[in-house]
DSSP file (Angstrom, degrees, kcal/mol; ACC not computed):
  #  RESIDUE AA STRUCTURE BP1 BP2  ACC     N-H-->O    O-->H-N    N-H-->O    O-->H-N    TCO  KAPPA ALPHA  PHI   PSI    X-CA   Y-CA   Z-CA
    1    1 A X     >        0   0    0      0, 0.0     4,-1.5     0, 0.0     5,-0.1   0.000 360.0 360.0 360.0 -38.6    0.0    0.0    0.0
    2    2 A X  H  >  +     0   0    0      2,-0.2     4,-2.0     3,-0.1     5,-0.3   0.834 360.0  56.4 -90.5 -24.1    2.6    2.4    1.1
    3    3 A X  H >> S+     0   0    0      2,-0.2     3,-2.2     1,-0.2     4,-1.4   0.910 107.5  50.7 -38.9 -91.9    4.4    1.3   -2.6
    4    4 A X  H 3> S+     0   0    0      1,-0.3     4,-2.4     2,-0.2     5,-0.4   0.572 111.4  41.6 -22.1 -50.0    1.4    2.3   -4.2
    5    5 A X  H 3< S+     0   0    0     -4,-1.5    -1,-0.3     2,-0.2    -2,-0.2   0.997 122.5  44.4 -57.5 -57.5    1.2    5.8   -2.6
    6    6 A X  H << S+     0   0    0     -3,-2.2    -2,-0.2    -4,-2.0    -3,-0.2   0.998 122.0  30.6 -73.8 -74.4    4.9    6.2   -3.1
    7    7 A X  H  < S-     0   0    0     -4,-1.4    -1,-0.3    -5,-0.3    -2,-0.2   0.903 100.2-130.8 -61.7 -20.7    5.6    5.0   -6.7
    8    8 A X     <  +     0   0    0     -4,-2.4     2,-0.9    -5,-0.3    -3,-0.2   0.729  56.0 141.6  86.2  15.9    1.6    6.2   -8.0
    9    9 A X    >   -     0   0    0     -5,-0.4     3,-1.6    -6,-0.0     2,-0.3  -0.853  49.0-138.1-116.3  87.5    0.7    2.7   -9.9
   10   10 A X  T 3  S+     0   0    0     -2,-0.9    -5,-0.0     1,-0.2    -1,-0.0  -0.298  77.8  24.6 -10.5  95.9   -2.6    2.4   -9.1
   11   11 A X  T 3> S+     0   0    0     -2,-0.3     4,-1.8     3,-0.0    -1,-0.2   0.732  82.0 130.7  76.1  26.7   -4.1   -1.3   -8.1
   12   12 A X  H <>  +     0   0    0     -3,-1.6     4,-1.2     2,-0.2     5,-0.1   0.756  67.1  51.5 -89.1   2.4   -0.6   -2.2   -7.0
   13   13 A X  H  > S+     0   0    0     -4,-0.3     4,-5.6     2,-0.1     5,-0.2   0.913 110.4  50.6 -84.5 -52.8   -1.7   -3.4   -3.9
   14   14 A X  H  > S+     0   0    0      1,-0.2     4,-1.7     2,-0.2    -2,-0.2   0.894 110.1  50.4 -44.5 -45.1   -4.3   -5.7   -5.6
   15   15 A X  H  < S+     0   0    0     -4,-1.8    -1,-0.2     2,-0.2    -2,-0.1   0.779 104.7  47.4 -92.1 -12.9   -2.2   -6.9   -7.5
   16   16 A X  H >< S+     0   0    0     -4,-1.2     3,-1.5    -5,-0.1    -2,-0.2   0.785 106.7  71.2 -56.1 -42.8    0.6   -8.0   -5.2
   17   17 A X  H 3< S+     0   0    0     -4,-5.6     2,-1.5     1,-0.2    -2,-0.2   0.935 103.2  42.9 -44.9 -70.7   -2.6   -9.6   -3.1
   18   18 A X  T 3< S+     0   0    0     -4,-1.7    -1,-0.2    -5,-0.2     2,-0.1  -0.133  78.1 122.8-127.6  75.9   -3.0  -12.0   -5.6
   19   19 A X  S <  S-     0   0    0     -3,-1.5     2,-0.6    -2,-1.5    -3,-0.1  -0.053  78.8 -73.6 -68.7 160.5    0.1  -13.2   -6.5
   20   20 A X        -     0   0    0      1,-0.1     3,-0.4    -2,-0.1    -1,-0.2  -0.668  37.7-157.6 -62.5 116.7    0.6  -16.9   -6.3
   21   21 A X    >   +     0   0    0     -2,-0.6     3,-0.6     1,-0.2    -1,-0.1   0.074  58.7 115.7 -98.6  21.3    1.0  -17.9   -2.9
   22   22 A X  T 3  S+     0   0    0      1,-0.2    -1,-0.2     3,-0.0    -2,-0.0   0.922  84.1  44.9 -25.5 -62.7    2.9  -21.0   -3.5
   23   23 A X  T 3  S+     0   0    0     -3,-0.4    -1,-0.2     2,-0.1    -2,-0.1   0.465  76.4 132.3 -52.8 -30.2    5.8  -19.4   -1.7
   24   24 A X    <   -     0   0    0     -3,-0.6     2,-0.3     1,-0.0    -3,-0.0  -0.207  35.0-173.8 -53.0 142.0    4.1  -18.1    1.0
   25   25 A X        -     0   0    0      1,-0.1     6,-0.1     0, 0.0    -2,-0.1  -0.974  33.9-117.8-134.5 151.1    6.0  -19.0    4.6
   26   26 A X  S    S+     0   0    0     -2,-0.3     2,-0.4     1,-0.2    -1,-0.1   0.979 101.5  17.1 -34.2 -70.4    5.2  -18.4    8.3
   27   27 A X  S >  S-     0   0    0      1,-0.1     3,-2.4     2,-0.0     4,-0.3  -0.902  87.3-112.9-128.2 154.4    8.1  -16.2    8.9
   28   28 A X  G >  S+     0   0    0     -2,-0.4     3,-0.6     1,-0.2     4,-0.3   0.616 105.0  62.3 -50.3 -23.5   10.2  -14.5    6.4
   29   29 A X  G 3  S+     0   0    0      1,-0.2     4,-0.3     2,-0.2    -1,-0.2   0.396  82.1  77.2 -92.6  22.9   13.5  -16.4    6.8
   30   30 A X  G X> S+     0   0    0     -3,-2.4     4,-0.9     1,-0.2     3,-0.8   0.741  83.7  67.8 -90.6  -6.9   12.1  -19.7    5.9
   31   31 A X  H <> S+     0   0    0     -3,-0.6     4,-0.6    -4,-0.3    -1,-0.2   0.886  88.1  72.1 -58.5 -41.9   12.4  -18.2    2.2
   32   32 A X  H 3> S+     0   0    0     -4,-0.3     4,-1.6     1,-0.2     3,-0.3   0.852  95.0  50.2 -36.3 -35.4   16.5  -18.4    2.6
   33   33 A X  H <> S+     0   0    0     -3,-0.8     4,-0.7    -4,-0.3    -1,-0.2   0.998 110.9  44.3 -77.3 -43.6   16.6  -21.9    2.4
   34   34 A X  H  <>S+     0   0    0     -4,-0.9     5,-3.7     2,-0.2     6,-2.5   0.586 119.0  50.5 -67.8  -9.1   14.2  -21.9   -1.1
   35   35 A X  H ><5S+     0   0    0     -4,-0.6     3,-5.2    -3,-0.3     5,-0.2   0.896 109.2  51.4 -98.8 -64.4   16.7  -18.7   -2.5
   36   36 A X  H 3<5S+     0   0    0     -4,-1.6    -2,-0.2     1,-0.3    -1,-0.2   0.310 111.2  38.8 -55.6  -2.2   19.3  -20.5   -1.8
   37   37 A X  T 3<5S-     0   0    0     -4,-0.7    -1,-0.3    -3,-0.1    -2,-0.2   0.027 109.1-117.8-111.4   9.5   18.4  -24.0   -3.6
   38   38 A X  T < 5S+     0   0    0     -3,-5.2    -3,-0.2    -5,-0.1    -2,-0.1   0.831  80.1 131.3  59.7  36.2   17.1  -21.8   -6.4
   39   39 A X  S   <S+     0   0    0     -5,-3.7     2,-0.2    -4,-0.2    -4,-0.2   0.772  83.3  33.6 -92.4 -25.4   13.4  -23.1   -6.1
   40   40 A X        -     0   0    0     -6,-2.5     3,-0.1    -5,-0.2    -2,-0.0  -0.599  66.9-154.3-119.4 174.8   12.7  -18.9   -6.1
   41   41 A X  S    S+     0   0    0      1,-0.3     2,-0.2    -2,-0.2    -1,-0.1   0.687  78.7  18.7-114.7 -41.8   14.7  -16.4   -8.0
   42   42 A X        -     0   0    0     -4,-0.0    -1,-0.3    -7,-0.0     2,-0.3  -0.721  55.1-173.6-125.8 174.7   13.6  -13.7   -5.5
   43   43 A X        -     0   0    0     -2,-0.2     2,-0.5    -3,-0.1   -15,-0.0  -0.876  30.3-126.5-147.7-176.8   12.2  -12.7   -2.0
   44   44 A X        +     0   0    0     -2,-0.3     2,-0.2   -16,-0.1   -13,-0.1  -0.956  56.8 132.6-133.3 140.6   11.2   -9.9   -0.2
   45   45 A X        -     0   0    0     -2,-0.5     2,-0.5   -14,-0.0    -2,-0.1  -0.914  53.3 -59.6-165.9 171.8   13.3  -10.0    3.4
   46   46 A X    >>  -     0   0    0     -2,-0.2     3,-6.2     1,-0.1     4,-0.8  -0.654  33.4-122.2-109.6 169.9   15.1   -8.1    5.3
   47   47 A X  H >> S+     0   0    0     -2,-0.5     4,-2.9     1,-0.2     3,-2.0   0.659 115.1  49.7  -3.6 -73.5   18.4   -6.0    4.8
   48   48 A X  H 3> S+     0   0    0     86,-0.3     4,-1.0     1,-0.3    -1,-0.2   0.402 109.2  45.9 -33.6 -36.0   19.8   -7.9    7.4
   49   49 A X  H <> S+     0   0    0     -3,-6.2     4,-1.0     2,-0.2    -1,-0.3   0.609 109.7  56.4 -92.2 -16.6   19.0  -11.0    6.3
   50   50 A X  H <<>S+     0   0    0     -3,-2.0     5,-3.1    -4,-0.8    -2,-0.3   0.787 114.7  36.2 -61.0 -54.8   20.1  -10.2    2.9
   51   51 A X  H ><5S+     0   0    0     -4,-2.9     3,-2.6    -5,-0.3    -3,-0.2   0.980 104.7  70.8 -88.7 -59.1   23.6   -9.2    3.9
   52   52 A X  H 3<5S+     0   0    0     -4,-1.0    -1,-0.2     1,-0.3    -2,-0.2   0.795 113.8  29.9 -13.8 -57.5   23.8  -11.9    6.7
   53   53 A X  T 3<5S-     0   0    0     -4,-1.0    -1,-0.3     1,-0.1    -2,-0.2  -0.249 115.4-110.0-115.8  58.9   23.9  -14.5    3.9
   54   54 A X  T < 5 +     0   0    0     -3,-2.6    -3,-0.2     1,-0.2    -2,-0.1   0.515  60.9 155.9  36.2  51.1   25.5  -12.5    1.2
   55   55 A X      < -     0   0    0     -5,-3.1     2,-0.5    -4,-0.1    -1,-0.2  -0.456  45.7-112.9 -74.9 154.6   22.7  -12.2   -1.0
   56   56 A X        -     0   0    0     -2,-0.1     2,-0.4    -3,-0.1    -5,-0.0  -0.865  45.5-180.0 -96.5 140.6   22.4   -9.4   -3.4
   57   57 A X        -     0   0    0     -2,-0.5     2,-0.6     2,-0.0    -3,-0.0  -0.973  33.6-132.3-142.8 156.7   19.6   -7.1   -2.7
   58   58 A X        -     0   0    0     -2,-0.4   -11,-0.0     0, 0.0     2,-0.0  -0.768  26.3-141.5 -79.6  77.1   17.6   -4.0   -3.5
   59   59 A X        -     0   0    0     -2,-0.6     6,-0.0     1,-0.1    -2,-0.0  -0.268  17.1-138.8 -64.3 120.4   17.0   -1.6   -0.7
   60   60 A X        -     0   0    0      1,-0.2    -1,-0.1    -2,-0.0     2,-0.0  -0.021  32.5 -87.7  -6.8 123.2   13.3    0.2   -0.7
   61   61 A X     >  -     0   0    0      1,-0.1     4,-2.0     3,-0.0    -1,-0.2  -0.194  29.4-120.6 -26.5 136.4   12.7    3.8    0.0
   62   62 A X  T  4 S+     0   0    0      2,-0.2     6,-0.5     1,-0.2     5,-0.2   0.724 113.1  76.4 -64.1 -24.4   12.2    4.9    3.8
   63   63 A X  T  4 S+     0   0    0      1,-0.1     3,-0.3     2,-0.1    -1,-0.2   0.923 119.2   2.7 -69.9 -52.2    9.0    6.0    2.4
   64   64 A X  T  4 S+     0   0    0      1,-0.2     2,-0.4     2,-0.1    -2,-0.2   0.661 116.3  75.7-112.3   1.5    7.6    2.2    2.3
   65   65 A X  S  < S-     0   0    0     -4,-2.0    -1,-0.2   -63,-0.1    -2,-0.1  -0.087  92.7-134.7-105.0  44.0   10.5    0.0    3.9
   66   66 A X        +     0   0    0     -2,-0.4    32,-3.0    -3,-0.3    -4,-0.1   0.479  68.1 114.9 -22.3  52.9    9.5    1.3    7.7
   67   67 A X        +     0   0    0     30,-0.2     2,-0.5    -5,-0.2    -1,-0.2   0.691  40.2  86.2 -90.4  -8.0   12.5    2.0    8.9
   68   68 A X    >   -     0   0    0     -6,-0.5     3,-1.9     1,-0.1     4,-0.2  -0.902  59.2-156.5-108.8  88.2   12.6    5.4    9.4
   69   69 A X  G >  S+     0   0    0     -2,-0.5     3,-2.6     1,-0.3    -1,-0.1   0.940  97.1  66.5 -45.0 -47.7   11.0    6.2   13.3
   70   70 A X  G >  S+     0   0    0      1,-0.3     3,-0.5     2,-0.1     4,-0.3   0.801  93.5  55.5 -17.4 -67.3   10.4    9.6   11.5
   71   71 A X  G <>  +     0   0    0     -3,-1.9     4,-2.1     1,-0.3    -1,-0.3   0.188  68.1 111.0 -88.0  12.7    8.2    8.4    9.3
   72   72 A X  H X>  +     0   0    0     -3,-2.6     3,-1.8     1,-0.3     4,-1.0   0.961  69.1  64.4 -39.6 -66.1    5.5    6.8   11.2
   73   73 A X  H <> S+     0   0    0     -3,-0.5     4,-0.6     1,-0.3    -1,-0.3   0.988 108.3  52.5 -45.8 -33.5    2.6    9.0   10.7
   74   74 A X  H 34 S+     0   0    0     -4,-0.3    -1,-0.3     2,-0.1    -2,-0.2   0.905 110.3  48.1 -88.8 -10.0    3.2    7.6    7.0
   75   75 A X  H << S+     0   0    0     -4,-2.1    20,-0.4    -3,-1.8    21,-0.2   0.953 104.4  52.4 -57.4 -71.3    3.2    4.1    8.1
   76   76 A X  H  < S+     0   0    0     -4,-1.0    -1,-0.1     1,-0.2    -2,-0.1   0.449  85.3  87.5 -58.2   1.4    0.4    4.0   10.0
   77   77 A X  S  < S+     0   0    0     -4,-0.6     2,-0.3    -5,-0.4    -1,-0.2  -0.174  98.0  43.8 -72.7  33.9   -1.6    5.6    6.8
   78   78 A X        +     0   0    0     -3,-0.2    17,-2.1    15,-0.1     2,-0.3  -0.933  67.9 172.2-174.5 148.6   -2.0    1.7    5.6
   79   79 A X        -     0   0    0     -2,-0.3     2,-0.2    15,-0.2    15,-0.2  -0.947  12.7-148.2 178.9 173.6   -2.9   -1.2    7.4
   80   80 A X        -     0   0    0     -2,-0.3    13,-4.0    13,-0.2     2,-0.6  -0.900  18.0-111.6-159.0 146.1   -3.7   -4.7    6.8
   81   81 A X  B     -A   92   0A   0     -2,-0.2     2,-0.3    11,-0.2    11,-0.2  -0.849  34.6-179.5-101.4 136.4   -5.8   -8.0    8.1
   82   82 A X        -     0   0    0      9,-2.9    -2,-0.0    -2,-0.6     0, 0.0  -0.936  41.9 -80.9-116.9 146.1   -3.8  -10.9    9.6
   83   83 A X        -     0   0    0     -2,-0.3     7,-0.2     7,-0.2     4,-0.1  -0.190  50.8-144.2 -42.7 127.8   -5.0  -14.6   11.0
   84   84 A X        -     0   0    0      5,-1.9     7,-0.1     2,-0.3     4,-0.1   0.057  34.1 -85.8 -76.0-162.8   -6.1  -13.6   14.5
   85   85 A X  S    S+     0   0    0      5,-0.2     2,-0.4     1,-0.1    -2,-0.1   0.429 111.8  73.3 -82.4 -11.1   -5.2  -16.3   17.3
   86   86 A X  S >  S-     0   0    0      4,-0.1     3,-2.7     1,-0.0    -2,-0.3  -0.956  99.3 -95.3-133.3 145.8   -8.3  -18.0   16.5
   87   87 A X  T 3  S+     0   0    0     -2,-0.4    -2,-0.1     1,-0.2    -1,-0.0   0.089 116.7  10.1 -17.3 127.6   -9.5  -20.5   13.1
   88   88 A X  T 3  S+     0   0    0      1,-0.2     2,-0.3    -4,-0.1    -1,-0.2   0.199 101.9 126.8  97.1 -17.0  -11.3  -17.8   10.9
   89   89 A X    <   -     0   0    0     -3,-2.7    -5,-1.9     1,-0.1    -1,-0.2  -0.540  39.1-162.2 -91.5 157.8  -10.3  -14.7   12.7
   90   90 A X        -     0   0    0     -2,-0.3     2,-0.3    -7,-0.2    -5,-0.2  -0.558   3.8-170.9 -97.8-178.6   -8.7  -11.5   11.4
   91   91 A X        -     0   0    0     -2,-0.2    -9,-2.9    -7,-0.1     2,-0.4  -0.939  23.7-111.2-162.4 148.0   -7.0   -9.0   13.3
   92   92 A X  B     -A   81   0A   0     -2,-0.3     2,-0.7   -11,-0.2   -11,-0.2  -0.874  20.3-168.5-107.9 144.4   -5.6   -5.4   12.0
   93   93 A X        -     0   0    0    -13,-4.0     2,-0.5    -2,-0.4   -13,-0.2  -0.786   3.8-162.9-127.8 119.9   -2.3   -4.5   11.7
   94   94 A X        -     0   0    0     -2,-0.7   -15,-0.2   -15,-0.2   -18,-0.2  -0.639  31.9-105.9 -95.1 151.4   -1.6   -0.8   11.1
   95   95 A X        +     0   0    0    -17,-2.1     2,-0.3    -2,-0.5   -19,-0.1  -0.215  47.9 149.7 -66.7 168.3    2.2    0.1    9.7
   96   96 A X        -     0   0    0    -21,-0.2     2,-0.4   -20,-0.1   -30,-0.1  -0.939  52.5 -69.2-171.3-177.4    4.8    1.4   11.6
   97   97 A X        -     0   0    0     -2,-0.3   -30,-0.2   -28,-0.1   -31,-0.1  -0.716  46.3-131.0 -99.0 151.1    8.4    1.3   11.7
   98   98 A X        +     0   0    0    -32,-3.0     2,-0.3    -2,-0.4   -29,-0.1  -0.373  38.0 154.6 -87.2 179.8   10.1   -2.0   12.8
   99   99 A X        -     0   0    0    -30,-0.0     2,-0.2     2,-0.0    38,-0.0  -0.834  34.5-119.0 179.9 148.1   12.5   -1.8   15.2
  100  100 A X        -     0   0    0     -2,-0.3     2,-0.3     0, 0.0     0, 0.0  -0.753  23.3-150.6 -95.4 166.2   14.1   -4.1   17.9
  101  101 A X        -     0   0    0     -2,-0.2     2,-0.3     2,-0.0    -2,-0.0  -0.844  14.9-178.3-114.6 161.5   14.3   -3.7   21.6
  102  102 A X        +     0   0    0     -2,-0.3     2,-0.3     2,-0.0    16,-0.0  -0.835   8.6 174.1-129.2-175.1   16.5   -4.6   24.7
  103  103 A X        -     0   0    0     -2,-0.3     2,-0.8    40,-0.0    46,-0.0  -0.910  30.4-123.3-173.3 171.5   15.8   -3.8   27.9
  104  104 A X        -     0   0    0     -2,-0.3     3,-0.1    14,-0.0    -2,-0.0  -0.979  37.1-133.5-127.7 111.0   17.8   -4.9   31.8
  105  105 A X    >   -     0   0    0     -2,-0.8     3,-1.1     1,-0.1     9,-0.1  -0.232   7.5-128.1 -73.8 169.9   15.2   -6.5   33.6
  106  106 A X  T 3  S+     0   0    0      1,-0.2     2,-0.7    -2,-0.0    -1,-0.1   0.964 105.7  38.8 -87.4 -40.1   15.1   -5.1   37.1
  107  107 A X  T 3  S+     0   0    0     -3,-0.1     2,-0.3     3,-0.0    -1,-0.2   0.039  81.9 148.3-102.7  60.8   15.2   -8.4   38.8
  108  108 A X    X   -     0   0    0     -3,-1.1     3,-1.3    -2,-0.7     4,-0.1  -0.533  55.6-130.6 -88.3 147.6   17.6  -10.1   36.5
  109  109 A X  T 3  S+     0   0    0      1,-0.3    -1,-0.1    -2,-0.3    -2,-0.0   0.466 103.4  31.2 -82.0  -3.6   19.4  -12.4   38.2
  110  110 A X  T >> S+     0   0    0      0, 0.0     3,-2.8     0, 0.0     4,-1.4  -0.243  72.7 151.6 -75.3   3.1   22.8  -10.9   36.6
  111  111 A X  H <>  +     0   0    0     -3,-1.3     4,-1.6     1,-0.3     5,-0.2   0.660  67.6  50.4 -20.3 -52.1   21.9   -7.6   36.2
  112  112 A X  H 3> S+     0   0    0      2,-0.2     4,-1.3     1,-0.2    -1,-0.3   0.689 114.6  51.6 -77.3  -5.6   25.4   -5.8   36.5
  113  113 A X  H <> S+     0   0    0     -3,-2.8     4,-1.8     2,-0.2    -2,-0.2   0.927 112.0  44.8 -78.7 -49.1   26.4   -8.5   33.7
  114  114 A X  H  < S+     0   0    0     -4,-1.4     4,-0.3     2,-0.2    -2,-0.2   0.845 108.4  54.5 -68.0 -20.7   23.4   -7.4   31.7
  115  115 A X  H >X S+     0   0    0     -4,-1.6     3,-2.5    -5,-0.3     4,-1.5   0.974 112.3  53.7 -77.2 -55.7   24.2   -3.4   32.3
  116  116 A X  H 3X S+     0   0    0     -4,-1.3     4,-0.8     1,-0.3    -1,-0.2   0.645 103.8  46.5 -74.7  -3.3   27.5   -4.4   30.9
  117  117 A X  H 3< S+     0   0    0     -4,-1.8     4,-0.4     2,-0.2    -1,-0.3   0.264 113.3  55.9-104.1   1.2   26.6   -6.2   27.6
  118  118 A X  H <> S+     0   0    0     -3,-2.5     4,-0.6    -4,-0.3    -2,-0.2   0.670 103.0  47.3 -96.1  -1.6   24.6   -3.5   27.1
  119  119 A X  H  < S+     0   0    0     -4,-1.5     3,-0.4     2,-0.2    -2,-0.2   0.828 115.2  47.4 -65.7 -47.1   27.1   -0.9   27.4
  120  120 A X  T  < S+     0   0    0     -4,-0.8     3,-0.2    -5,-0.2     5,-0.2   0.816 110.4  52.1 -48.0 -50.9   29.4   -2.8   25.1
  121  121 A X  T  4 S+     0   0    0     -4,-0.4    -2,-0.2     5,-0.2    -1,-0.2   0.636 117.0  43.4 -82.0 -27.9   26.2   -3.4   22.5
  122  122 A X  S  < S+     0   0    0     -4,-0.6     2,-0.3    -3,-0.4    -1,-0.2   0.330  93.9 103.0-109.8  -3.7   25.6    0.8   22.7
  123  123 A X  S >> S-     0   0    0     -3,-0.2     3,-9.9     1,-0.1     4,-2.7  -0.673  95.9-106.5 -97.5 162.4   29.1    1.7   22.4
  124  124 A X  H 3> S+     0   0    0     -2,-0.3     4,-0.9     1,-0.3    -1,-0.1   0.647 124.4  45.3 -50.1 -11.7   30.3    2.7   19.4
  125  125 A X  H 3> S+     0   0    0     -5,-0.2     4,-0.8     2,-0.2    -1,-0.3   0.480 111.1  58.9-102.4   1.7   32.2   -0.9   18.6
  126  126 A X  H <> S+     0   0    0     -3,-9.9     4,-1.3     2,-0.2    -2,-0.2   0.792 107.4  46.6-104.1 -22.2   28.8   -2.5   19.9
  127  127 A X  H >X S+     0   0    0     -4,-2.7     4,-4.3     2,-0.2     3,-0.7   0.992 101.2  62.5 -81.1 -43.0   26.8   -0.5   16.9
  128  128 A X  H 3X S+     0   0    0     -4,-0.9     4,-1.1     1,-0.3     5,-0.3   0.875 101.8  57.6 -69.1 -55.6   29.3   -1.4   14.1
  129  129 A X  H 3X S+     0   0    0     -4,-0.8     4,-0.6     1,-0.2    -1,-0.3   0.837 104.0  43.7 -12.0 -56.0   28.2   -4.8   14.8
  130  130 A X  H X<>S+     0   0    0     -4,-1.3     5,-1.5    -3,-0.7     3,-0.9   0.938 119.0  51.1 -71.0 -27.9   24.6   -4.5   14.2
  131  131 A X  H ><5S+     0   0    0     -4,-4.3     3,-0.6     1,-0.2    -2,-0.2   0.824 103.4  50.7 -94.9  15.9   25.6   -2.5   11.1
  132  132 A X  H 3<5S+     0   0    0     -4,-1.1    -1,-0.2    -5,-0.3    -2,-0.1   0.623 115.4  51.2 -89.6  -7.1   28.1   -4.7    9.4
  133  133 A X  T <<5S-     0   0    0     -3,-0.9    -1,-0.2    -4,-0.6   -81,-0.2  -0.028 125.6-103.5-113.5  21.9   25.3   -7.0    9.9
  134  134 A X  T < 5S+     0   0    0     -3,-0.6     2,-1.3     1,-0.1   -86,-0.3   0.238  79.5 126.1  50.7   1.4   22.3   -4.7    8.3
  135  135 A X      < -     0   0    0     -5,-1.5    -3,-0.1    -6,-0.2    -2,-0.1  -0.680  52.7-152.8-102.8 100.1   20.8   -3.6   11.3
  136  136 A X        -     0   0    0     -2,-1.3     2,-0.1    -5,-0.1    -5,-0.0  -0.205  30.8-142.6 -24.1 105.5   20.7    0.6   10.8
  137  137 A X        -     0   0    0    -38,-0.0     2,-0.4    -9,-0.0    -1,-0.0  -0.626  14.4-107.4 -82.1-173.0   20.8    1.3   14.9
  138  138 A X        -     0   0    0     -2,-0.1     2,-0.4     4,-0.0     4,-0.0  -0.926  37.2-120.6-117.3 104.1   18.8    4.2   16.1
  139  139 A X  S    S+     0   0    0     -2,-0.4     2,-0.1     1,-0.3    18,-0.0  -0.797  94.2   7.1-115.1  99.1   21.0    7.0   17.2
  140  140 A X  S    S-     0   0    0     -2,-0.4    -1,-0.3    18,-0.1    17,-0.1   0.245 100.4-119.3-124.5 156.3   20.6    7.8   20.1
  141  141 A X        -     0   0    0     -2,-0.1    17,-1.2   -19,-0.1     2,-0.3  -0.256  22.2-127.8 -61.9 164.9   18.4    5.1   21.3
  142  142 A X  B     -b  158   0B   0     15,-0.2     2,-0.6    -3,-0.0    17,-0.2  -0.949  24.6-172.7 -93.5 118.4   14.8    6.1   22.7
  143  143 A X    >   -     0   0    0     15,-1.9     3,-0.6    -2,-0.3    17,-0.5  -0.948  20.3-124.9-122.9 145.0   14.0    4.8   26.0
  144  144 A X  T 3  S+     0   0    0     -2,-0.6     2,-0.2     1,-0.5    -2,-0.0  -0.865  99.6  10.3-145.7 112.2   10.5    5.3   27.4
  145  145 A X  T 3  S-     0   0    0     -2,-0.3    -1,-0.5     4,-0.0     3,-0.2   0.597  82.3-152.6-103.1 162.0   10.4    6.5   29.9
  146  146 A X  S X  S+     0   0    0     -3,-0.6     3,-5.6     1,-0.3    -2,-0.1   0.921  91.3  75.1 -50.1 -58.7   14.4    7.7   30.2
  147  147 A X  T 3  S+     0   0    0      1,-0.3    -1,-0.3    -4,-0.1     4,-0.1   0.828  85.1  58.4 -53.3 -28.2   14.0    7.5   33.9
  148  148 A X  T 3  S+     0   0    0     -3,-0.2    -1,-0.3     2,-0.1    -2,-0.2   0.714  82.9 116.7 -61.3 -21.8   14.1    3.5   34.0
  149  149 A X  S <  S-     0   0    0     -3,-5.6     2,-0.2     1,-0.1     5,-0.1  -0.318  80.4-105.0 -59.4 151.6   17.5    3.6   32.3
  150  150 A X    >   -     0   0    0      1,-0.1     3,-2.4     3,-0.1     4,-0.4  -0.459  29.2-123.0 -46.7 128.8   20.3    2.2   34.2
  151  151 A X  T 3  S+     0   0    0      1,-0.2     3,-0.5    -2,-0.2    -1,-0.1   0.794 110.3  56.0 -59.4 -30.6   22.3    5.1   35.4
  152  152 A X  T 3  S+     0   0    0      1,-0.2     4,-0.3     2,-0.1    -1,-0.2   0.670 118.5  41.2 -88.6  -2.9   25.8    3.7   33.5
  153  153 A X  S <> S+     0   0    0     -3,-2.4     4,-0.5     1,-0.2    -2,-0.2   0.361  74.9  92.1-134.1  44.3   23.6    3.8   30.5
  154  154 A X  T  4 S+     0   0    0     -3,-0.5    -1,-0.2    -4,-0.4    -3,-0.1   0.072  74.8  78.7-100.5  32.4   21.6    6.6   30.5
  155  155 A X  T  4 S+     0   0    0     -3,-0.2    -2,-0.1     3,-0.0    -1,-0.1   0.892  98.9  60.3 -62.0 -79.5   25.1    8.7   27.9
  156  156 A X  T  4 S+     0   0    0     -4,-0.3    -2,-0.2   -37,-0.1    -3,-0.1   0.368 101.0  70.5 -45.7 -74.5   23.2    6.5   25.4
  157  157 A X     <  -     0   0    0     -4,-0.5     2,-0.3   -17,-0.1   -15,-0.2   0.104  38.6-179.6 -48.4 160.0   19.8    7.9   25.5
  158  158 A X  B     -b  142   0B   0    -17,-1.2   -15,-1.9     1,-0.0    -1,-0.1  -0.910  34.8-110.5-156.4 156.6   17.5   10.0   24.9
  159  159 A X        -     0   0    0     -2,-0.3   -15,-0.2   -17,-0.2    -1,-0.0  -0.205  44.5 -90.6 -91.4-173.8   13.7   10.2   25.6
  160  160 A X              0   0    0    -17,-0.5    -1,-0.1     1,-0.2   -14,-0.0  -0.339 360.0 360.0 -74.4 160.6   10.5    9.9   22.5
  161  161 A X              0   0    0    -19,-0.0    -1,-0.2     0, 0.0    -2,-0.0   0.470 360.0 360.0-128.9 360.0    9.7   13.2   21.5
């Protein structure tokens, strides 16, 4: 949908619906194994997953590939029905931008181990890991709310605005 907007082709959401679903899998990375035996020529994944296993790939716009926290309010101008949790049901799923999380639980049973792998993971040698490895980080992370951070890692962060 957010293609559609972006490039201006008319019924290209209809006509992505109903492609052949031959292909379809549960979760997107069961598609590696079928690129990689050549049963498909292509996939839709992500970056990440792309680069992981030294695929070649074609990066998307920021305008539809939701990556851009920026650009929510133009995610969430689309949305989409998925199998609910029960036989028959739908559920709606409005866009956004994907992201991961971490978080230091308060009563983790290592806690100063976990404040220190994530100090490592936020310093500047712990983000060129996620990005030799296609995951963009978020700089400076967003914590909500700020005040929950760990005090050795509240440098990093910065609250939502």
């Amino acid at each position: 949908m957010l293609a559609e907007k972006y490039y201006q082709r008319s019924g290209l959401t209809e006509k992505m619906l109903s492609k052949n679903e031959e292909y379809i899998r549960p979760k997107e990375v069961d598609l590696v194994a079928l690129l990689e035996s050549n049963a498909i020529d292509y996939m839709f994944q992500y970056k990440s997953v792309a680069i992981q296993h030294g695929f070649k790939y074609i990066s998307l716009p920021k305008e539809i590939n939701l990556s851009d926290p920026s650009r929510s309010n133009l995610y969430s101008t689309v949305s989409t029905a998925v199998d609910g949790s029960k036989p028959g049901e739908k559920m709606k799923v409005t866009g956004d931008f994907i992201n991961y999380s971490i978080t230091v639980l308060d009563n983790a049973p290592q806690k100063e181990e976990a404040i220190k792998f994530m100090d490592f993971l936020l310093s500047p040698e712990g983000m060129d890991v996620f990005r030799k490895n296609g995951q963009e980080p978020i700089i400076p992370p967003i914590a909500e709310p700020l005040t929950k951070v760990p005090q050795k890692l509240s440098k990093y962060f910065t609250a939502p605005k």
